[in-house]
N, C-alpha and C positions, 0 to 999 in steps of 0.2 A: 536340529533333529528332535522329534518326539518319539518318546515308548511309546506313545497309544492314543489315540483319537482325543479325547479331552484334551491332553498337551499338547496338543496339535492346534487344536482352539484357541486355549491361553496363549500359544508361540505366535499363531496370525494376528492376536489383535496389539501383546505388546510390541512384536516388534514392528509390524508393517512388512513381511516380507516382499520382492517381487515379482516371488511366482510359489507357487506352493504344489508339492509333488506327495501323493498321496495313494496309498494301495488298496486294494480292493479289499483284502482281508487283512481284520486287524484289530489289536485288543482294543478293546474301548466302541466296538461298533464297525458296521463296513466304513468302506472308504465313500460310497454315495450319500449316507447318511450325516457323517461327518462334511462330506462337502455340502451339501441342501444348507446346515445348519453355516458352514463359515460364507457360504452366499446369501442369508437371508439376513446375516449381523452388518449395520450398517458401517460399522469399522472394518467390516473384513469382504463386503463384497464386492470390490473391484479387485481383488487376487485373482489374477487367474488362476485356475486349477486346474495340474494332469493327474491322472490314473495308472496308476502300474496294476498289472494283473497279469499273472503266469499261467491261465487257462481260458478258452474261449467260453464265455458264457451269452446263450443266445437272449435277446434283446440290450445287451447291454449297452451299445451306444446311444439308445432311447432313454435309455433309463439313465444315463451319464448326463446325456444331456437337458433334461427336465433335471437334473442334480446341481445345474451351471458347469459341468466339468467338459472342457473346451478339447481336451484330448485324452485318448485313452490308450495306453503302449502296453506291449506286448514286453516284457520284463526277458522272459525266454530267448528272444530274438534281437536285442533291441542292442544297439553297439552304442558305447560312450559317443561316438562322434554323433550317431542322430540325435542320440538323448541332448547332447547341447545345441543341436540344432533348434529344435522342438521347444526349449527352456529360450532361448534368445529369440524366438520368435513370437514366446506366446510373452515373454517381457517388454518385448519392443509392438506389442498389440496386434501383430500379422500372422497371427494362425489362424487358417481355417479349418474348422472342426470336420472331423471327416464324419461321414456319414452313416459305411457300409461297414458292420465290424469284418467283416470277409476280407474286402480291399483293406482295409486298415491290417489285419494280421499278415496276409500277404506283402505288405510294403517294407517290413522288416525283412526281407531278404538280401536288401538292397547292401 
């Protein structure tokens, strides 16, 4: 775990984690900023990155995904059982990024 976006930087490159989970808002910077920057370091850009966010913000899976951030969860909605869903799948390289953030917040009803 990191306080804040830089430690979040330092934590991906020493450790090598296998997925990195990361919020939209957050001290040290948003969470797309901080991700752009741990996909553009060559020690840290095969991390997959997801996004948590507790409010729908319009364009945002555009702007996640020019970010490298392969998925984006709705924190509000979201149940431990998908969250490892989502986590084991974006570790084992079979997530596909969803598109629509509409369909994406909606899926969390499930």
């Amino acid at each position: 775990m990191a306080a804040d976006g830089m430690q979040g930087q330092r934590i991906a490159r020493t450790e090598n984690p296998d997925v990195i989970i990361i919020d939209y808002q957050m001290p040290g910077g948003n969470g797309l900023l901080i991700a752009e920057r741990i996909k553009q370091s060559a020690a840290t850009s095969h991390i997959p990155i997801l996004m948590l966010t507790g409010t729908q913000i319009e364009d945002l899976d555009a702007r996640a995904t020019r970010a490298g951030i392969e998925r984006v969860l709705n924190k509000v909605n979201l149940s431990e059982s998908h969250l490892v869903r989502v986590v084991e799948s974006a570790i084992n390289g079979a997530l596909e990024p969803v598109r629509n953030v509409d369909a994406l917040f909606s899926s969390f009803r499930q």
